[in-house]
gemmi code that builds the backbone of each chain (N, CA, C; Angstrom):
import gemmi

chains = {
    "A": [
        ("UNK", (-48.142, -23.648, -8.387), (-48.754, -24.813, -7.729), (-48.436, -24.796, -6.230)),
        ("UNK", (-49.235, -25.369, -5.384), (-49.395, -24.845, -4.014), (-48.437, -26.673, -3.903)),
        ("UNK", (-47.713, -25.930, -2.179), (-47.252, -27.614, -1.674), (-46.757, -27.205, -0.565)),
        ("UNK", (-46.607, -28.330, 0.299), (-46.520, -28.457, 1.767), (-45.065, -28.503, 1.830)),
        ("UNK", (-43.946, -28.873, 1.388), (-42.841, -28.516, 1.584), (-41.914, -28.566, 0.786)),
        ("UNK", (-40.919, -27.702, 0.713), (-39.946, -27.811, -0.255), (-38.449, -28.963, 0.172)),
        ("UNK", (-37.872, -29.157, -1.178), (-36.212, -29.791, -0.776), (-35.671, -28.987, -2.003)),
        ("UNK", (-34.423, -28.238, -1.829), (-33.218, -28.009, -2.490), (-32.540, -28.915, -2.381)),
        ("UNK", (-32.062, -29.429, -3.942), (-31.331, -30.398, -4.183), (-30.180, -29.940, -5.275)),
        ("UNK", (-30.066, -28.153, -5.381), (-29.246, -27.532, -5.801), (-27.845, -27.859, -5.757)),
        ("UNK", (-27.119, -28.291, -6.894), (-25.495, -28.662, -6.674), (-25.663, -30.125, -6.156)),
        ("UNK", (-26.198, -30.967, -5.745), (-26.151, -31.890, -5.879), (-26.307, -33.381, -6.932)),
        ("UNK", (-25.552, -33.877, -7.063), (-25.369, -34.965, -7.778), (-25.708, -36.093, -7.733)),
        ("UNK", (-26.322, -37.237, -8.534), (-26.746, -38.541, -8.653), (-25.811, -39.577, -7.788)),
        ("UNK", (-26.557, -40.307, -6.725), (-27.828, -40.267, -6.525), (-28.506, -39.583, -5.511)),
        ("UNK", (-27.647, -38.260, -5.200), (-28.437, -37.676, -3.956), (-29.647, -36.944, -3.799)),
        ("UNK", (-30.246, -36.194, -5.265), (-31.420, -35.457, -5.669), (-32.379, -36.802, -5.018)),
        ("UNK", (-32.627, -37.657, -5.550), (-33.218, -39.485, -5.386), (-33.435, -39.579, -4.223)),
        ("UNK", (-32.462, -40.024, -3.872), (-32.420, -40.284, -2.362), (-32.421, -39.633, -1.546)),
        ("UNK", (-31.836, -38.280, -1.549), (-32.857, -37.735, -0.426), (-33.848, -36.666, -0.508)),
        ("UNK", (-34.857, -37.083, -2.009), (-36.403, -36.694, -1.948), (-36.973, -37.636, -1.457)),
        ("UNK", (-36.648, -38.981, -1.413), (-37.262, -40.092, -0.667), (-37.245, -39.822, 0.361)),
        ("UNK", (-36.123, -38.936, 1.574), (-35.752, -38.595, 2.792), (-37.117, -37.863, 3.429)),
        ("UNK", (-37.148, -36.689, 2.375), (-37.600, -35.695, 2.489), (-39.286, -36.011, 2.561)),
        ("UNK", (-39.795, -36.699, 1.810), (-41.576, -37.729, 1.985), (-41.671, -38.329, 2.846)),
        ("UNK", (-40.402, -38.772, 3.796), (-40.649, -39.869, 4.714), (-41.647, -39.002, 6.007)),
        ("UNK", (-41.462, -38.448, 5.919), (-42.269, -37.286, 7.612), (-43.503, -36.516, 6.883)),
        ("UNK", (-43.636, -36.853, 5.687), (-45.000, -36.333, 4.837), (-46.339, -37.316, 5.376)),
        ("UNK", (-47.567, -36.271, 4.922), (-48.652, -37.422, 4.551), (-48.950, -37.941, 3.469)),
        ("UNK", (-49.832, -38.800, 2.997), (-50.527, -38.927, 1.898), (-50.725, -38.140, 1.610)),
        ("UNK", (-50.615, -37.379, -0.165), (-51.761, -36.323, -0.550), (-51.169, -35.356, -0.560)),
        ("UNK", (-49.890, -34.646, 0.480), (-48.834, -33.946, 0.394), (-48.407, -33.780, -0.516)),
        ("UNK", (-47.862, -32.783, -1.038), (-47.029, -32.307, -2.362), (-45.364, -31.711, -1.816)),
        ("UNK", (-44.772, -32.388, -1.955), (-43.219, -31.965, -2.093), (-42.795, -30.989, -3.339)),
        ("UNK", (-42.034, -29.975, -2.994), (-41.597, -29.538, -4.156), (-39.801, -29.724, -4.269)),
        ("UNK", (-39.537, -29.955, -5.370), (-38.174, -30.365, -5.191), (-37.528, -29.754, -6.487)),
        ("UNK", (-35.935, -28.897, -6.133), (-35.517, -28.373, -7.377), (-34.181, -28.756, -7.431)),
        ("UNK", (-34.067, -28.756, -8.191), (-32.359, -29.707, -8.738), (-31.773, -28.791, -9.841)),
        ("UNK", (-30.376, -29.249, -9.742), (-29.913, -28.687, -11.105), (-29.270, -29.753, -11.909)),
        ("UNK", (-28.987, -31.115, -11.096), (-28.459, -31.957, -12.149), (-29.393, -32.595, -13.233)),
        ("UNK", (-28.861, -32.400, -14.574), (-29.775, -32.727, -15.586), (-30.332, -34.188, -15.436)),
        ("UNK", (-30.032, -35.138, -14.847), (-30.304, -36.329, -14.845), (-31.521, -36.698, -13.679)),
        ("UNK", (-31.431, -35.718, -13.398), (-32.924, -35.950, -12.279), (-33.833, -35.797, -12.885)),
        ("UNK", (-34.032, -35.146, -14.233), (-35.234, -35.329, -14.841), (-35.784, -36.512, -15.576)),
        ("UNK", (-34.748, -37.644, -15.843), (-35.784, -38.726, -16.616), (-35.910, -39.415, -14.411)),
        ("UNK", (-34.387, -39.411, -13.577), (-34.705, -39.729, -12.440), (-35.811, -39.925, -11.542)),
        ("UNK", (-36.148, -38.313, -11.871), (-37.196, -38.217, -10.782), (-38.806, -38.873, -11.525)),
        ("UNK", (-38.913, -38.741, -12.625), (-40.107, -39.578, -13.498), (-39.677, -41.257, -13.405)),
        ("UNK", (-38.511, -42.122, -13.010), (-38.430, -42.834, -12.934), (-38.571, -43.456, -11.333)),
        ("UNK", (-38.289, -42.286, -10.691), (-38.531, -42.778, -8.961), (-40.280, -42.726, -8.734)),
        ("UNK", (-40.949, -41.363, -9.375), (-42.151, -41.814, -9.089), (-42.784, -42.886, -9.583)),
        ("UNK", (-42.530, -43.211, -10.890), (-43.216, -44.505, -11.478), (-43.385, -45.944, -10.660)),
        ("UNK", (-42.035, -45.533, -9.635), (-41.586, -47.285, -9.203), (-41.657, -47.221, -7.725)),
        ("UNK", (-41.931, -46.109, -7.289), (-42.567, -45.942, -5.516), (-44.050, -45.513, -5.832)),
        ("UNK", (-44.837, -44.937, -7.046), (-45.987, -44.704, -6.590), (-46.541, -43.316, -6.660)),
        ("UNK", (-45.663, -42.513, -6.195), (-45.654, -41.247, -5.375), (-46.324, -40.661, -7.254)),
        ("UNK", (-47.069, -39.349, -7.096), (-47.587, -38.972, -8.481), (-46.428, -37.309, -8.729)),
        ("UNK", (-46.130, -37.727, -10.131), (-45.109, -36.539, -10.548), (-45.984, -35.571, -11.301)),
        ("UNK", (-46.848, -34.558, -10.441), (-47.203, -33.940, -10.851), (-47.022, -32.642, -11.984)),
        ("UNK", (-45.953, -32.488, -11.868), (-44.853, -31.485, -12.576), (-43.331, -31.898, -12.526)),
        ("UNK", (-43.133, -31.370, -14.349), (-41.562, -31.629, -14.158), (-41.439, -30.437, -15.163)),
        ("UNK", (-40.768, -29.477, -14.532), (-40.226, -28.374, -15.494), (-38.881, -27.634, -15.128)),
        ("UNK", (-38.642, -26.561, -16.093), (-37.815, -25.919, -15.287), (-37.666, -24.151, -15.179)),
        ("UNK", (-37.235, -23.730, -14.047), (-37.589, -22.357, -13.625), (-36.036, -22.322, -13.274)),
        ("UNK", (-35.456, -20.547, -13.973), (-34.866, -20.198, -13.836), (-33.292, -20.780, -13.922)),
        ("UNK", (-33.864, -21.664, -14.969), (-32.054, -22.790, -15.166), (-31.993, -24.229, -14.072)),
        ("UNK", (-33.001, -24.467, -13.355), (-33.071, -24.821, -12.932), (-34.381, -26.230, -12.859)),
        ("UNK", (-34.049, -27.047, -12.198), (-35.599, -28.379, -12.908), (-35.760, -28.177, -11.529)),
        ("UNK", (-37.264, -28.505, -11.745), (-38.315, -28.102, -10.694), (-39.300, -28.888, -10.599)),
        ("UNK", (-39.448, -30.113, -9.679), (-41.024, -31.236, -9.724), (-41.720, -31.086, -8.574)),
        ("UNK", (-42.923, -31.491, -8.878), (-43.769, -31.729, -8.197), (-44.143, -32.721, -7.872)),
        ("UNK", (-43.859, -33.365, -6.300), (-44.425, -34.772, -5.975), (-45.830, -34.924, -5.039)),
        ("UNK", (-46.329, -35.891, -5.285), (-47.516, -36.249, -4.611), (-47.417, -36.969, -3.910)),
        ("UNK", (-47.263, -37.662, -2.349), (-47.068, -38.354, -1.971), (-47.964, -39.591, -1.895)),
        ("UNK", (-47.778, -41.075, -2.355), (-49.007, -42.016, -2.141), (-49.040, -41.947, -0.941)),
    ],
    "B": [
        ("UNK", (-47.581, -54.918, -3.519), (-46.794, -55.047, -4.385), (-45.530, -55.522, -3.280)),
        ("UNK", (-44.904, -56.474, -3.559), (-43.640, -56.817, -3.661), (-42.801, -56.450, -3.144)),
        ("UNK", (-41.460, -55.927, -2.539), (-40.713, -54.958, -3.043), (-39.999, -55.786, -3.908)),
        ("UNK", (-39.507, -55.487, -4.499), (-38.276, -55.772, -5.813), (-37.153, -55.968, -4.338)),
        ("UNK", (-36.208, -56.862, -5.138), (-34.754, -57.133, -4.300), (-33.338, -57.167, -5.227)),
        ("UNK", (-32.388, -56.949, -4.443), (-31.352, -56.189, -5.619), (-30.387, -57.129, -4.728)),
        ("UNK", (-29.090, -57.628, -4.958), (-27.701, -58.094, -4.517), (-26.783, -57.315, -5.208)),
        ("UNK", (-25.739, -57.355, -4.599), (-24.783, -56.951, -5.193), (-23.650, -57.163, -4.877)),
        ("UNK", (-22.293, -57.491, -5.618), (-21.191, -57.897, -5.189), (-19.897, -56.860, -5.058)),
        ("UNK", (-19.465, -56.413, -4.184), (-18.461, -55.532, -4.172), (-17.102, -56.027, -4.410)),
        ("UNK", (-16.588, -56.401, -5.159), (-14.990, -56.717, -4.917), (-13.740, -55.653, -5.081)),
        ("UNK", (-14.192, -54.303, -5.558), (-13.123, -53.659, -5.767), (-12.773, -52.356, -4.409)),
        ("UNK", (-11.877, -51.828, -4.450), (-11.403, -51.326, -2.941), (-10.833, -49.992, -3.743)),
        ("UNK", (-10.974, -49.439, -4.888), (-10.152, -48.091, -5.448), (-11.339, -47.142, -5.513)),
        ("UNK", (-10.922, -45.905, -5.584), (-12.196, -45.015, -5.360), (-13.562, -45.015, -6.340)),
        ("UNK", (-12.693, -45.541, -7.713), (-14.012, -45.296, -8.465), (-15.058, -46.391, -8.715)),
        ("UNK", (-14.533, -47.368, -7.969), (-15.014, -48.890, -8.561), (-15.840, -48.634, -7.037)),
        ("UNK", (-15.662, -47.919, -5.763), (-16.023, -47.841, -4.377), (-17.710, -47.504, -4.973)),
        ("UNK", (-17.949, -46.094, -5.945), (-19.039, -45.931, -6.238), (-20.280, -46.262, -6.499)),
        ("UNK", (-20.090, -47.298, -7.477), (-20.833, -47.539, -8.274), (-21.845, -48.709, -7.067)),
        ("UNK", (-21.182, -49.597, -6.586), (-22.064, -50.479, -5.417), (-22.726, -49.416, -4.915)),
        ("UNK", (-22.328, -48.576, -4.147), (-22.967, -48.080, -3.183), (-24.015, -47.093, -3.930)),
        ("UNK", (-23.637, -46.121, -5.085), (-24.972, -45.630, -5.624), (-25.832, -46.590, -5.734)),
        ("UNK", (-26.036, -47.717, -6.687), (-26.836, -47.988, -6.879), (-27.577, -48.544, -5.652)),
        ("UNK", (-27.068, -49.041, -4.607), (-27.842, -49.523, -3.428), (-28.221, -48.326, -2.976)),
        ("UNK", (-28.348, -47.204, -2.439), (-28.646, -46.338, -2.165), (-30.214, -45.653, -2.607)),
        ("UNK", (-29.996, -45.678, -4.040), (-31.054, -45.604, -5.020), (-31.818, -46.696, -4.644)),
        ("UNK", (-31.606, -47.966, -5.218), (-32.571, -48.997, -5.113), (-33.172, -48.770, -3.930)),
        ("UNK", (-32.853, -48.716, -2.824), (-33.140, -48.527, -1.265), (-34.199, -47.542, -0.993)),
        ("UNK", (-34.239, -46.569, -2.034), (-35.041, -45.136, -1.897), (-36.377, -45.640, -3.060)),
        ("UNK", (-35.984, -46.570, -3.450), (-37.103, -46.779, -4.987), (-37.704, -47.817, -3.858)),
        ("UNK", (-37.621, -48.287, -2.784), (-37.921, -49.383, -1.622), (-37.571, -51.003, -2.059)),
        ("UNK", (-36.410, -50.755, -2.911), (-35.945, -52.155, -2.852), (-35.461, -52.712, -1.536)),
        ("UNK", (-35.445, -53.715, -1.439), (-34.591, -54.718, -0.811), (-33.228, -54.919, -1.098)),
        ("UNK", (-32.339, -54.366, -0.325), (-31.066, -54.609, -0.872), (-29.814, -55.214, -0.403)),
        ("UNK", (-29.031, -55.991, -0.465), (-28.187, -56.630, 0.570), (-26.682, -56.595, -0.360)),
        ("UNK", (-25.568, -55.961, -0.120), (-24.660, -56.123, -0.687), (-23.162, -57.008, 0.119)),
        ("UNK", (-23.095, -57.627, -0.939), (-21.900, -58.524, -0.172), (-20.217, -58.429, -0.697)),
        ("UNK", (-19.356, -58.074, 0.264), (-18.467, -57.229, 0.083), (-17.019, -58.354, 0.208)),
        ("UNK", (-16.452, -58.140, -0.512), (-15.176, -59.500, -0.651), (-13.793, -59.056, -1.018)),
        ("UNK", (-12.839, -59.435, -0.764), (-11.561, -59.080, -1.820), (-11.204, -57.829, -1.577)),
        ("UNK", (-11.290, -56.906, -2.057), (-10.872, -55.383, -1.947), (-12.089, -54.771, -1.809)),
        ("UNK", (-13.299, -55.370, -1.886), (-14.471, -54.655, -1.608), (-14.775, -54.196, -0.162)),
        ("UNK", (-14.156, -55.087, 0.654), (-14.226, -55.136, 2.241), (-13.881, -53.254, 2.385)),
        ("UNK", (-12.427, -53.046, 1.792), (-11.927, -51.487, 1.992), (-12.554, -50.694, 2.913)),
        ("UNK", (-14.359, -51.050, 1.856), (-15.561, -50.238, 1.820), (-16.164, -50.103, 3.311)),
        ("UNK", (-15.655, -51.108, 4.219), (-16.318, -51.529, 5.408), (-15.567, -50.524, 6.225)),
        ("UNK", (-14.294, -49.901, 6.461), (-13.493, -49.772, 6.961), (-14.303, -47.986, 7.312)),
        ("UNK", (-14.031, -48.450, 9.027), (-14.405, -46.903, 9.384), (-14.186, -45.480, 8.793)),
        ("UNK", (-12.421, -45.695, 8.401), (-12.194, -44.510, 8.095), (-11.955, -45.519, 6.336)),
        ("UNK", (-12.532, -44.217, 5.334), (-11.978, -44.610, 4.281), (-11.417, -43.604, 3.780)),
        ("UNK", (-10.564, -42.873, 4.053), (-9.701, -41.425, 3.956), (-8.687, -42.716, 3.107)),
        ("UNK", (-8.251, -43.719, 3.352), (-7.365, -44.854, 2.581), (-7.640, -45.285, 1.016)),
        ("UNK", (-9.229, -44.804, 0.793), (-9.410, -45.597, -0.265), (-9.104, -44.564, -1.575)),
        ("UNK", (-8.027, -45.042, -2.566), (-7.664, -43.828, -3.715), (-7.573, -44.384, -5.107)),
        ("UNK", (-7.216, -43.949, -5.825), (-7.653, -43.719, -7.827), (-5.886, -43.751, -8.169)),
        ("UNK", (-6.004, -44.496, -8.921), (-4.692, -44.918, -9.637), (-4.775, -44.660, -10.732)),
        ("UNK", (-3.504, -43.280, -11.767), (-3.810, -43.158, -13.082), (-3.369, -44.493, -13.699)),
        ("UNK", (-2.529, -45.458, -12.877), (-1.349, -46.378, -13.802), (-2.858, -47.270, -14.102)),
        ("UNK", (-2.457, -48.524, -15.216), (-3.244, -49.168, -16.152), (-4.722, -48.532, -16.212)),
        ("UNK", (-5.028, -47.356, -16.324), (-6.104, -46.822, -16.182), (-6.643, -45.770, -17.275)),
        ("UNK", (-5.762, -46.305, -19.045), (-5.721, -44.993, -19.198), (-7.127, -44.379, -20.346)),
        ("UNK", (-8.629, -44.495, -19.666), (-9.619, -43.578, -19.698), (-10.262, -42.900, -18.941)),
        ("UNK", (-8.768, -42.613, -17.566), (-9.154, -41.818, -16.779), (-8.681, -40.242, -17.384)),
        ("UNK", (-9.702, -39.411, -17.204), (-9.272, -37.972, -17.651), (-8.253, -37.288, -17.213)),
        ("UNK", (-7.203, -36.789, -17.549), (-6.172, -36.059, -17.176), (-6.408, -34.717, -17.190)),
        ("UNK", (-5.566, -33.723, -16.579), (-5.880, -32.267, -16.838), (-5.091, -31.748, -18.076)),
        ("UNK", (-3.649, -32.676, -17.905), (-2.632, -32.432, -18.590), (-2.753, -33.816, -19.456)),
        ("UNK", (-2.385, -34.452, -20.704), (-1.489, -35.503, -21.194), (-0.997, -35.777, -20.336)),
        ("UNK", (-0.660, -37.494, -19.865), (0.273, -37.556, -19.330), (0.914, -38.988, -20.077)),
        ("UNK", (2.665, -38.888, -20.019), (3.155, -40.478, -20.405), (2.979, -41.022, -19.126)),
        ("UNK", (2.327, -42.425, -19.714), (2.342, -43.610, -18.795), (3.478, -43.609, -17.682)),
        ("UNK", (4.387, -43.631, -18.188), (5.681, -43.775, -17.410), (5.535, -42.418, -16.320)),
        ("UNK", (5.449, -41.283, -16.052), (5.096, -40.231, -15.067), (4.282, -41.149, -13.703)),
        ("UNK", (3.159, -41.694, -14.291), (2.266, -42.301, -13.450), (2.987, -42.663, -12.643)),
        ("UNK", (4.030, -43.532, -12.494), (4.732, -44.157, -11.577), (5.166, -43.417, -11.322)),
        ("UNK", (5.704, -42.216, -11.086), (6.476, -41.372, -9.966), (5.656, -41.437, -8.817)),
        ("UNK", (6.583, -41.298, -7.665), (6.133, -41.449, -6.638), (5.208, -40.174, -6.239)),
        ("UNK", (4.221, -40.688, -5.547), (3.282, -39.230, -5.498), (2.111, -39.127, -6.488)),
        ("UNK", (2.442, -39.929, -6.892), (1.279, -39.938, -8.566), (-0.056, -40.432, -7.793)),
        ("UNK", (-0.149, -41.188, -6.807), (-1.569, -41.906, -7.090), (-1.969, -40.397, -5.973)),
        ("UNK", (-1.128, -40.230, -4.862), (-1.884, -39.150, -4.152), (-2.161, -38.377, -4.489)),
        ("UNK", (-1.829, -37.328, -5.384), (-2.280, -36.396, -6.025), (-3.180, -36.854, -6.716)),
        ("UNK", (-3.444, -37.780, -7.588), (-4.810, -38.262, -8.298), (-5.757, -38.162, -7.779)),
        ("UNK", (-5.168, -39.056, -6.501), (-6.662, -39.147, -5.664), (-7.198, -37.223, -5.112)),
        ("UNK", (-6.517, -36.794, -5.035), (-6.921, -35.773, -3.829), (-7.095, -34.986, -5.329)),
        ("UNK", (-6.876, -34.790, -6.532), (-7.618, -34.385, -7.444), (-8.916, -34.730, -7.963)),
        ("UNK", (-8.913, -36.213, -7.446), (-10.485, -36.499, -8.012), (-11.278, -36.141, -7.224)),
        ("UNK", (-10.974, -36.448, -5.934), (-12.013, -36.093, -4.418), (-12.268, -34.281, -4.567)),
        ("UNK", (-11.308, -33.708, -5.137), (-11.809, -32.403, -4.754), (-13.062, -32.162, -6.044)),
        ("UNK", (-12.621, -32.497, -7.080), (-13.230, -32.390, -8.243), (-14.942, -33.197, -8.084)),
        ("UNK", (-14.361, -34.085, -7.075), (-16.605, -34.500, -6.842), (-17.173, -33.689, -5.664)),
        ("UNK", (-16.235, -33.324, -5.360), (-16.867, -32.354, -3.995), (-17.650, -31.339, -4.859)),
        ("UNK", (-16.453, -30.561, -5.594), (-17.020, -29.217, -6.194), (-18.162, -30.035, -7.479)),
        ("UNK", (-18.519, -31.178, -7.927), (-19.724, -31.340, -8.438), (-20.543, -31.925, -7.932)),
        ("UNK", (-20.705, -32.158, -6.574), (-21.826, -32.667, -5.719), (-21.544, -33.715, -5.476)),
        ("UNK", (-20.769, -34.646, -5.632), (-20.991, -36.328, -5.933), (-20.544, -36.275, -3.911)),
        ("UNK", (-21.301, -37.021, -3.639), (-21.334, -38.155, -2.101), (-20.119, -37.973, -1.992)),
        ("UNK", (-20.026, -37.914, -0.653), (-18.689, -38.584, -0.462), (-18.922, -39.809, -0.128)),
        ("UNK", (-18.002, -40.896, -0.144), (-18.012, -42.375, -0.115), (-18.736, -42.671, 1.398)),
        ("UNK", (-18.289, -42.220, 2.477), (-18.701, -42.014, 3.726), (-20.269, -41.633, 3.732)),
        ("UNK", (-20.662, -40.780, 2.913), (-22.216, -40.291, 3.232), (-23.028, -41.345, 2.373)),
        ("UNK", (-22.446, -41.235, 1.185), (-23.416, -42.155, 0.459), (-23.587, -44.197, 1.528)),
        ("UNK", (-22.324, -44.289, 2.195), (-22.560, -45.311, 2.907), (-23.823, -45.338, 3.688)),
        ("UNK", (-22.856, -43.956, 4.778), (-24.353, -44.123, 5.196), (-26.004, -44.046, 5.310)),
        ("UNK", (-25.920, -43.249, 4.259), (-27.543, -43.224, 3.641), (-28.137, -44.224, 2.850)),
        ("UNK", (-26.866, -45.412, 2.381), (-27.773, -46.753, 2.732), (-27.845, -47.093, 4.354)),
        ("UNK", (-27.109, -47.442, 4.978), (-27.463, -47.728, 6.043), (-28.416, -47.545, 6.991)),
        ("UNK", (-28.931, -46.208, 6.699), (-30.067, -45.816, 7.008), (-31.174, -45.785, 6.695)),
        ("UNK", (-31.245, -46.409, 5.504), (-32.167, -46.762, 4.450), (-32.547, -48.595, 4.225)),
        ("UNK", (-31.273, -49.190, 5.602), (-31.485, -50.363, 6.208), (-31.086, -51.378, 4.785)),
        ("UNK", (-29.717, -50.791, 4.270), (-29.454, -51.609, 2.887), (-28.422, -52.576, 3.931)),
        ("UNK", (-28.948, -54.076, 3.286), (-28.067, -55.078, 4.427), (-26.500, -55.187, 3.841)),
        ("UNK", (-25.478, -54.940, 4.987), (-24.119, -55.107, 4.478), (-23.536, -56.524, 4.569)),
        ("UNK", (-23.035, -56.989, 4.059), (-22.072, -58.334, 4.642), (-20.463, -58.312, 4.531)),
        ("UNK", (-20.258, -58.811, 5.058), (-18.493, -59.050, 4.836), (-18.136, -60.393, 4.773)),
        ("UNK", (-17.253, -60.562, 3.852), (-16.439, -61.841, 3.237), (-15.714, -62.280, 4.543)),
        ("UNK", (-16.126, -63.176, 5.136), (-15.655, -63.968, 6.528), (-14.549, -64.013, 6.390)),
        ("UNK", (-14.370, -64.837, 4.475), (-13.266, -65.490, 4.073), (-11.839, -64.820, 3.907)),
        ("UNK", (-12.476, -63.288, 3.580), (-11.647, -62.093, 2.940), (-10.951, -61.640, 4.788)),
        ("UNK", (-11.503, -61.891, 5.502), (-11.056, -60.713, 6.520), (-10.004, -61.784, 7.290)),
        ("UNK", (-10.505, -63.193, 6.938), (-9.103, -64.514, 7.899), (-7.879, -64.158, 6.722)),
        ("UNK", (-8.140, -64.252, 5.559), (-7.273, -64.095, 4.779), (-6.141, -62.800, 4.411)),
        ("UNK", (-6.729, -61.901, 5.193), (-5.814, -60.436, 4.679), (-5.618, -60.590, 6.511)),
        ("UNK", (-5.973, -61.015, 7.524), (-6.219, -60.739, 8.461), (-6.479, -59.377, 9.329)),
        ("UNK", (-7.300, -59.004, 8.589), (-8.402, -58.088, 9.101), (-8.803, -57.985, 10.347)),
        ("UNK", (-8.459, -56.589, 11.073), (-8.994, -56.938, 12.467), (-10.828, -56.006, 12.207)),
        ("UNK", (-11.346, -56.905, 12.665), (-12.824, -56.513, 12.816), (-13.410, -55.598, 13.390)),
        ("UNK", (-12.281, -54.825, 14.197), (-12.973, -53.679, 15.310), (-12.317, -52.150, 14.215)),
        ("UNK", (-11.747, -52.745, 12.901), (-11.610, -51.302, 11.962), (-12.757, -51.199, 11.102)),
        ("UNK", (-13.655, -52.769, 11.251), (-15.162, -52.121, 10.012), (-16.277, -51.720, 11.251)),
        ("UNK", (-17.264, -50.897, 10.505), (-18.006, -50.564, 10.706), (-19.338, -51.128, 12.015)),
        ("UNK", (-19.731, -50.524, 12.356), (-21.108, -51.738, 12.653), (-22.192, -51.689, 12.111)),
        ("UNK", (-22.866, -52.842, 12.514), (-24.351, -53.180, 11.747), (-24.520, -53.801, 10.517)),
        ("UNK", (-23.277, -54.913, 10.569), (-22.490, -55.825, 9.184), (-22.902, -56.630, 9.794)),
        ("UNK", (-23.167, -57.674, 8.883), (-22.562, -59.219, 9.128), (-21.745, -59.370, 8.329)),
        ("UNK", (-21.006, -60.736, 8.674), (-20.083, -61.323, 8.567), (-20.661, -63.024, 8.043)),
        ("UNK", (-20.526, -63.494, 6.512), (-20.879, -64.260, 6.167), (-20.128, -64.752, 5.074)),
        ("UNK", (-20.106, -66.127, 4.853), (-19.874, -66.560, 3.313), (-20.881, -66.655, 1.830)),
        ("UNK", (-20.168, -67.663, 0.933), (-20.972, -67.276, -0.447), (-22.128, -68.034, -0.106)),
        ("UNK", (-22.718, -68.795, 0.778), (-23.623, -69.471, 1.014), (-24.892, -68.330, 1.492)),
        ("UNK", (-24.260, -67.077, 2.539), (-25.116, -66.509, 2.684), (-25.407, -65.592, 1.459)),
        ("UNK", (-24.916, -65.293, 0.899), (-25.082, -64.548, -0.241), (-26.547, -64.994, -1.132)),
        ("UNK", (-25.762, -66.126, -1.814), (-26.428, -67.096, -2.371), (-27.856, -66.954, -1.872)),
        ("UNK", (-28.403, -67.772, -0.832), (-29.329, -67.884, -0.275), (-30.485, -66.519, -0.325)),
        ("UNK", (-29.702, -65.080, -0.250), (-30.747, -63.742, -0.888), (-30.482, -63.910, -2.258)),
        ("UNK", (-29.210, -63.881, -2.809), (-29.063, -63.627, -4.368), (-30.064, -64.656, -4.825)),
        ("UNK", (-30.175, -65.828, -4.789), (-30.969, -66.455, -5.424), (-32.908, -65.751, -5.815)),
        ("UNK", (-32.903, -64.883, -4.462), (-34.651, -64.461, -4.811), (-34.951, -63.012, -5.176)),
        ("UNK", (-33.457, -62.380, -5.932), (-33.688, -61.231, -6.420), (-33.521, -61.141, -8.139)),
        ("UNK", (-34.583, -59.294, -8.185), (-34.497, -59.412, -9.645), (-33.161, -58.871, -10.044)),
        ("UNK", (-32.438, -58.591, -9.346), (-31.312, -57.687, -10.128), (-30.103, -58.190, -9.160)),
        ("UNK", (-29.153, -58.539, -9.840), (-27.988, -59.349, -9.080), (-26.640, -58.807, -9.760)),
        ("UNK", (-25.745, -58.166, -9.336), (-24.154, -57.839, -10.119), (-23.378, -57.828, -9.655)),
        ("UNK", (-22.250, -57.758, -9.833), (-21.046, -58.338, -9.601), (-20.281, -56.810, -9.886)),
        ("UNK", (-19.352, -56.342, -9.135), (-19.208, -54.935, -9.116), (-17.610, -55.023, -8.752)),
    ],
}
model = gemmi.Model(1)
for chain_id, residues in chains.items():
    chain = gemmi.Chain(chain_id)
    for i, (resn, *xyz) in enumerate(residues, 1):
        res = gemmi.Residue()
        res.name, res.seqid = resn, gemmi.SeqId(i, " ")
        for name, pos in zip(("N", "CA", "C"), xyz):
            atom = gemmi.Atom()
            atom.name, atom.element = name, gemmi.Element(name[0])
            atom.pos, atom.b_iso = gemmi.Position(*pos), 0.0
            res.add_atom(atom)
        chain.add_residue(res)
    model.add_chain(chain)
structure = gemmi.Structure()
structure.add_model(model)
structure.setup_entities()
């Protein structure tokens, strides 16, 4: 899947995957796709729970290479 | 839509009780809540420029994880809480967790409103030029007055 910028959120821990993919959209446009990869297991119901309640569309949530891997859409 | 608004009450000043306020404001802040936390009692700690002070006590604490067993009675040797602490701090470093300092300020930057217990800082006599800036300084009245128009309110 194609996207305008990435965030490593590798080794980081709750709530920093969260908060700073929110960081990371703020200098985005609409329509933009963030890609964001984490390894803490809890970013995955997280990050389906941050898009639900800002908006933003979770296009993908999987994982590559041991690793969880989403796709955001920015509203 | 709205934003949603969150309060929250800080009263504790030990490292692990330091957490939990500030994640969740942090979060809420990024989900675009509204968030204002009001800091009292030992919660103030939290205000304090440097918090290299704030540490983890094994004594009456005991479902904190040990490496070793330990008897209660050890705890009290002198030296016990520093080593705790500087065992737990290394142990969130090496799993990612914030440090207390960053996660502050990434509410702050995220414009999560701070307050300080007016009452707490005449009472311990607190000099004001060791917290932070970009606080106020208020009582339970100001509190009150946001707590009353949010959905999520706790006591921490």
């Amino acid at each position: 899947m194609n996207f305008d910028k990435e965030f490593d959120a590798s080794g980081l821990a709750c709530p920093l995957p969260i908060v700073k993919t929110k960081k990371s959209l703020a200098d985005m446009a609409p329509g933009q796709v963030l890609r964001v990869v984490a390894t803490d297991p809890g970013s995955v119901c997280d990050m389906a729970a941050f898009a639900e309640q800002t908006g933003h569309a979770l296009l993908h949530s999987g994982s590559e290479g041991g690793k969880y891997v989403f796709f955001l859409k920015k509203a | 839509m709205t934003a949603k608004k969150m309060a929250i009450i800080a009263t504790k000043g030990a490292l692990d009780m330091a957490y939990p306020p500030l994640i969740l404001a942090s979060t809420a802040a990024a989900l675009g809540w509204e968030v204002q936390v009001f800091f009292t009692f030992y919660g103030l700690q939290l205000l304090r420029k440097d918090l290299s002070g704030i540490a983890i006590s094994p004594l009456a604490n005991p479902a904190m994880p040990m490496p070793v067993p330990m008897p209660v009675i050890v705890s009290v040797l002198p030296g016990m809480q520093a080593m705790a602490t500087s065992m737990m701090k290394a142990k969130m470093k090496k799993k990612g967790v914030a440090s207390l300092t960053e996660l502050r300020d990434l509410c702050q930057e995220a414009e999560v409103k701070f307050i300080a217990c007016q009452m707490t800082v005449d009472l311990f006599e607190f000099d004001k030029n060791d917290f932070i800036d970009g606080i106020e300084y208020g009582g339970a009245a100001t509190f009150m007055k946001f707590a009353g128009e949010t959905d999520v309110c706790l006591f921490i």
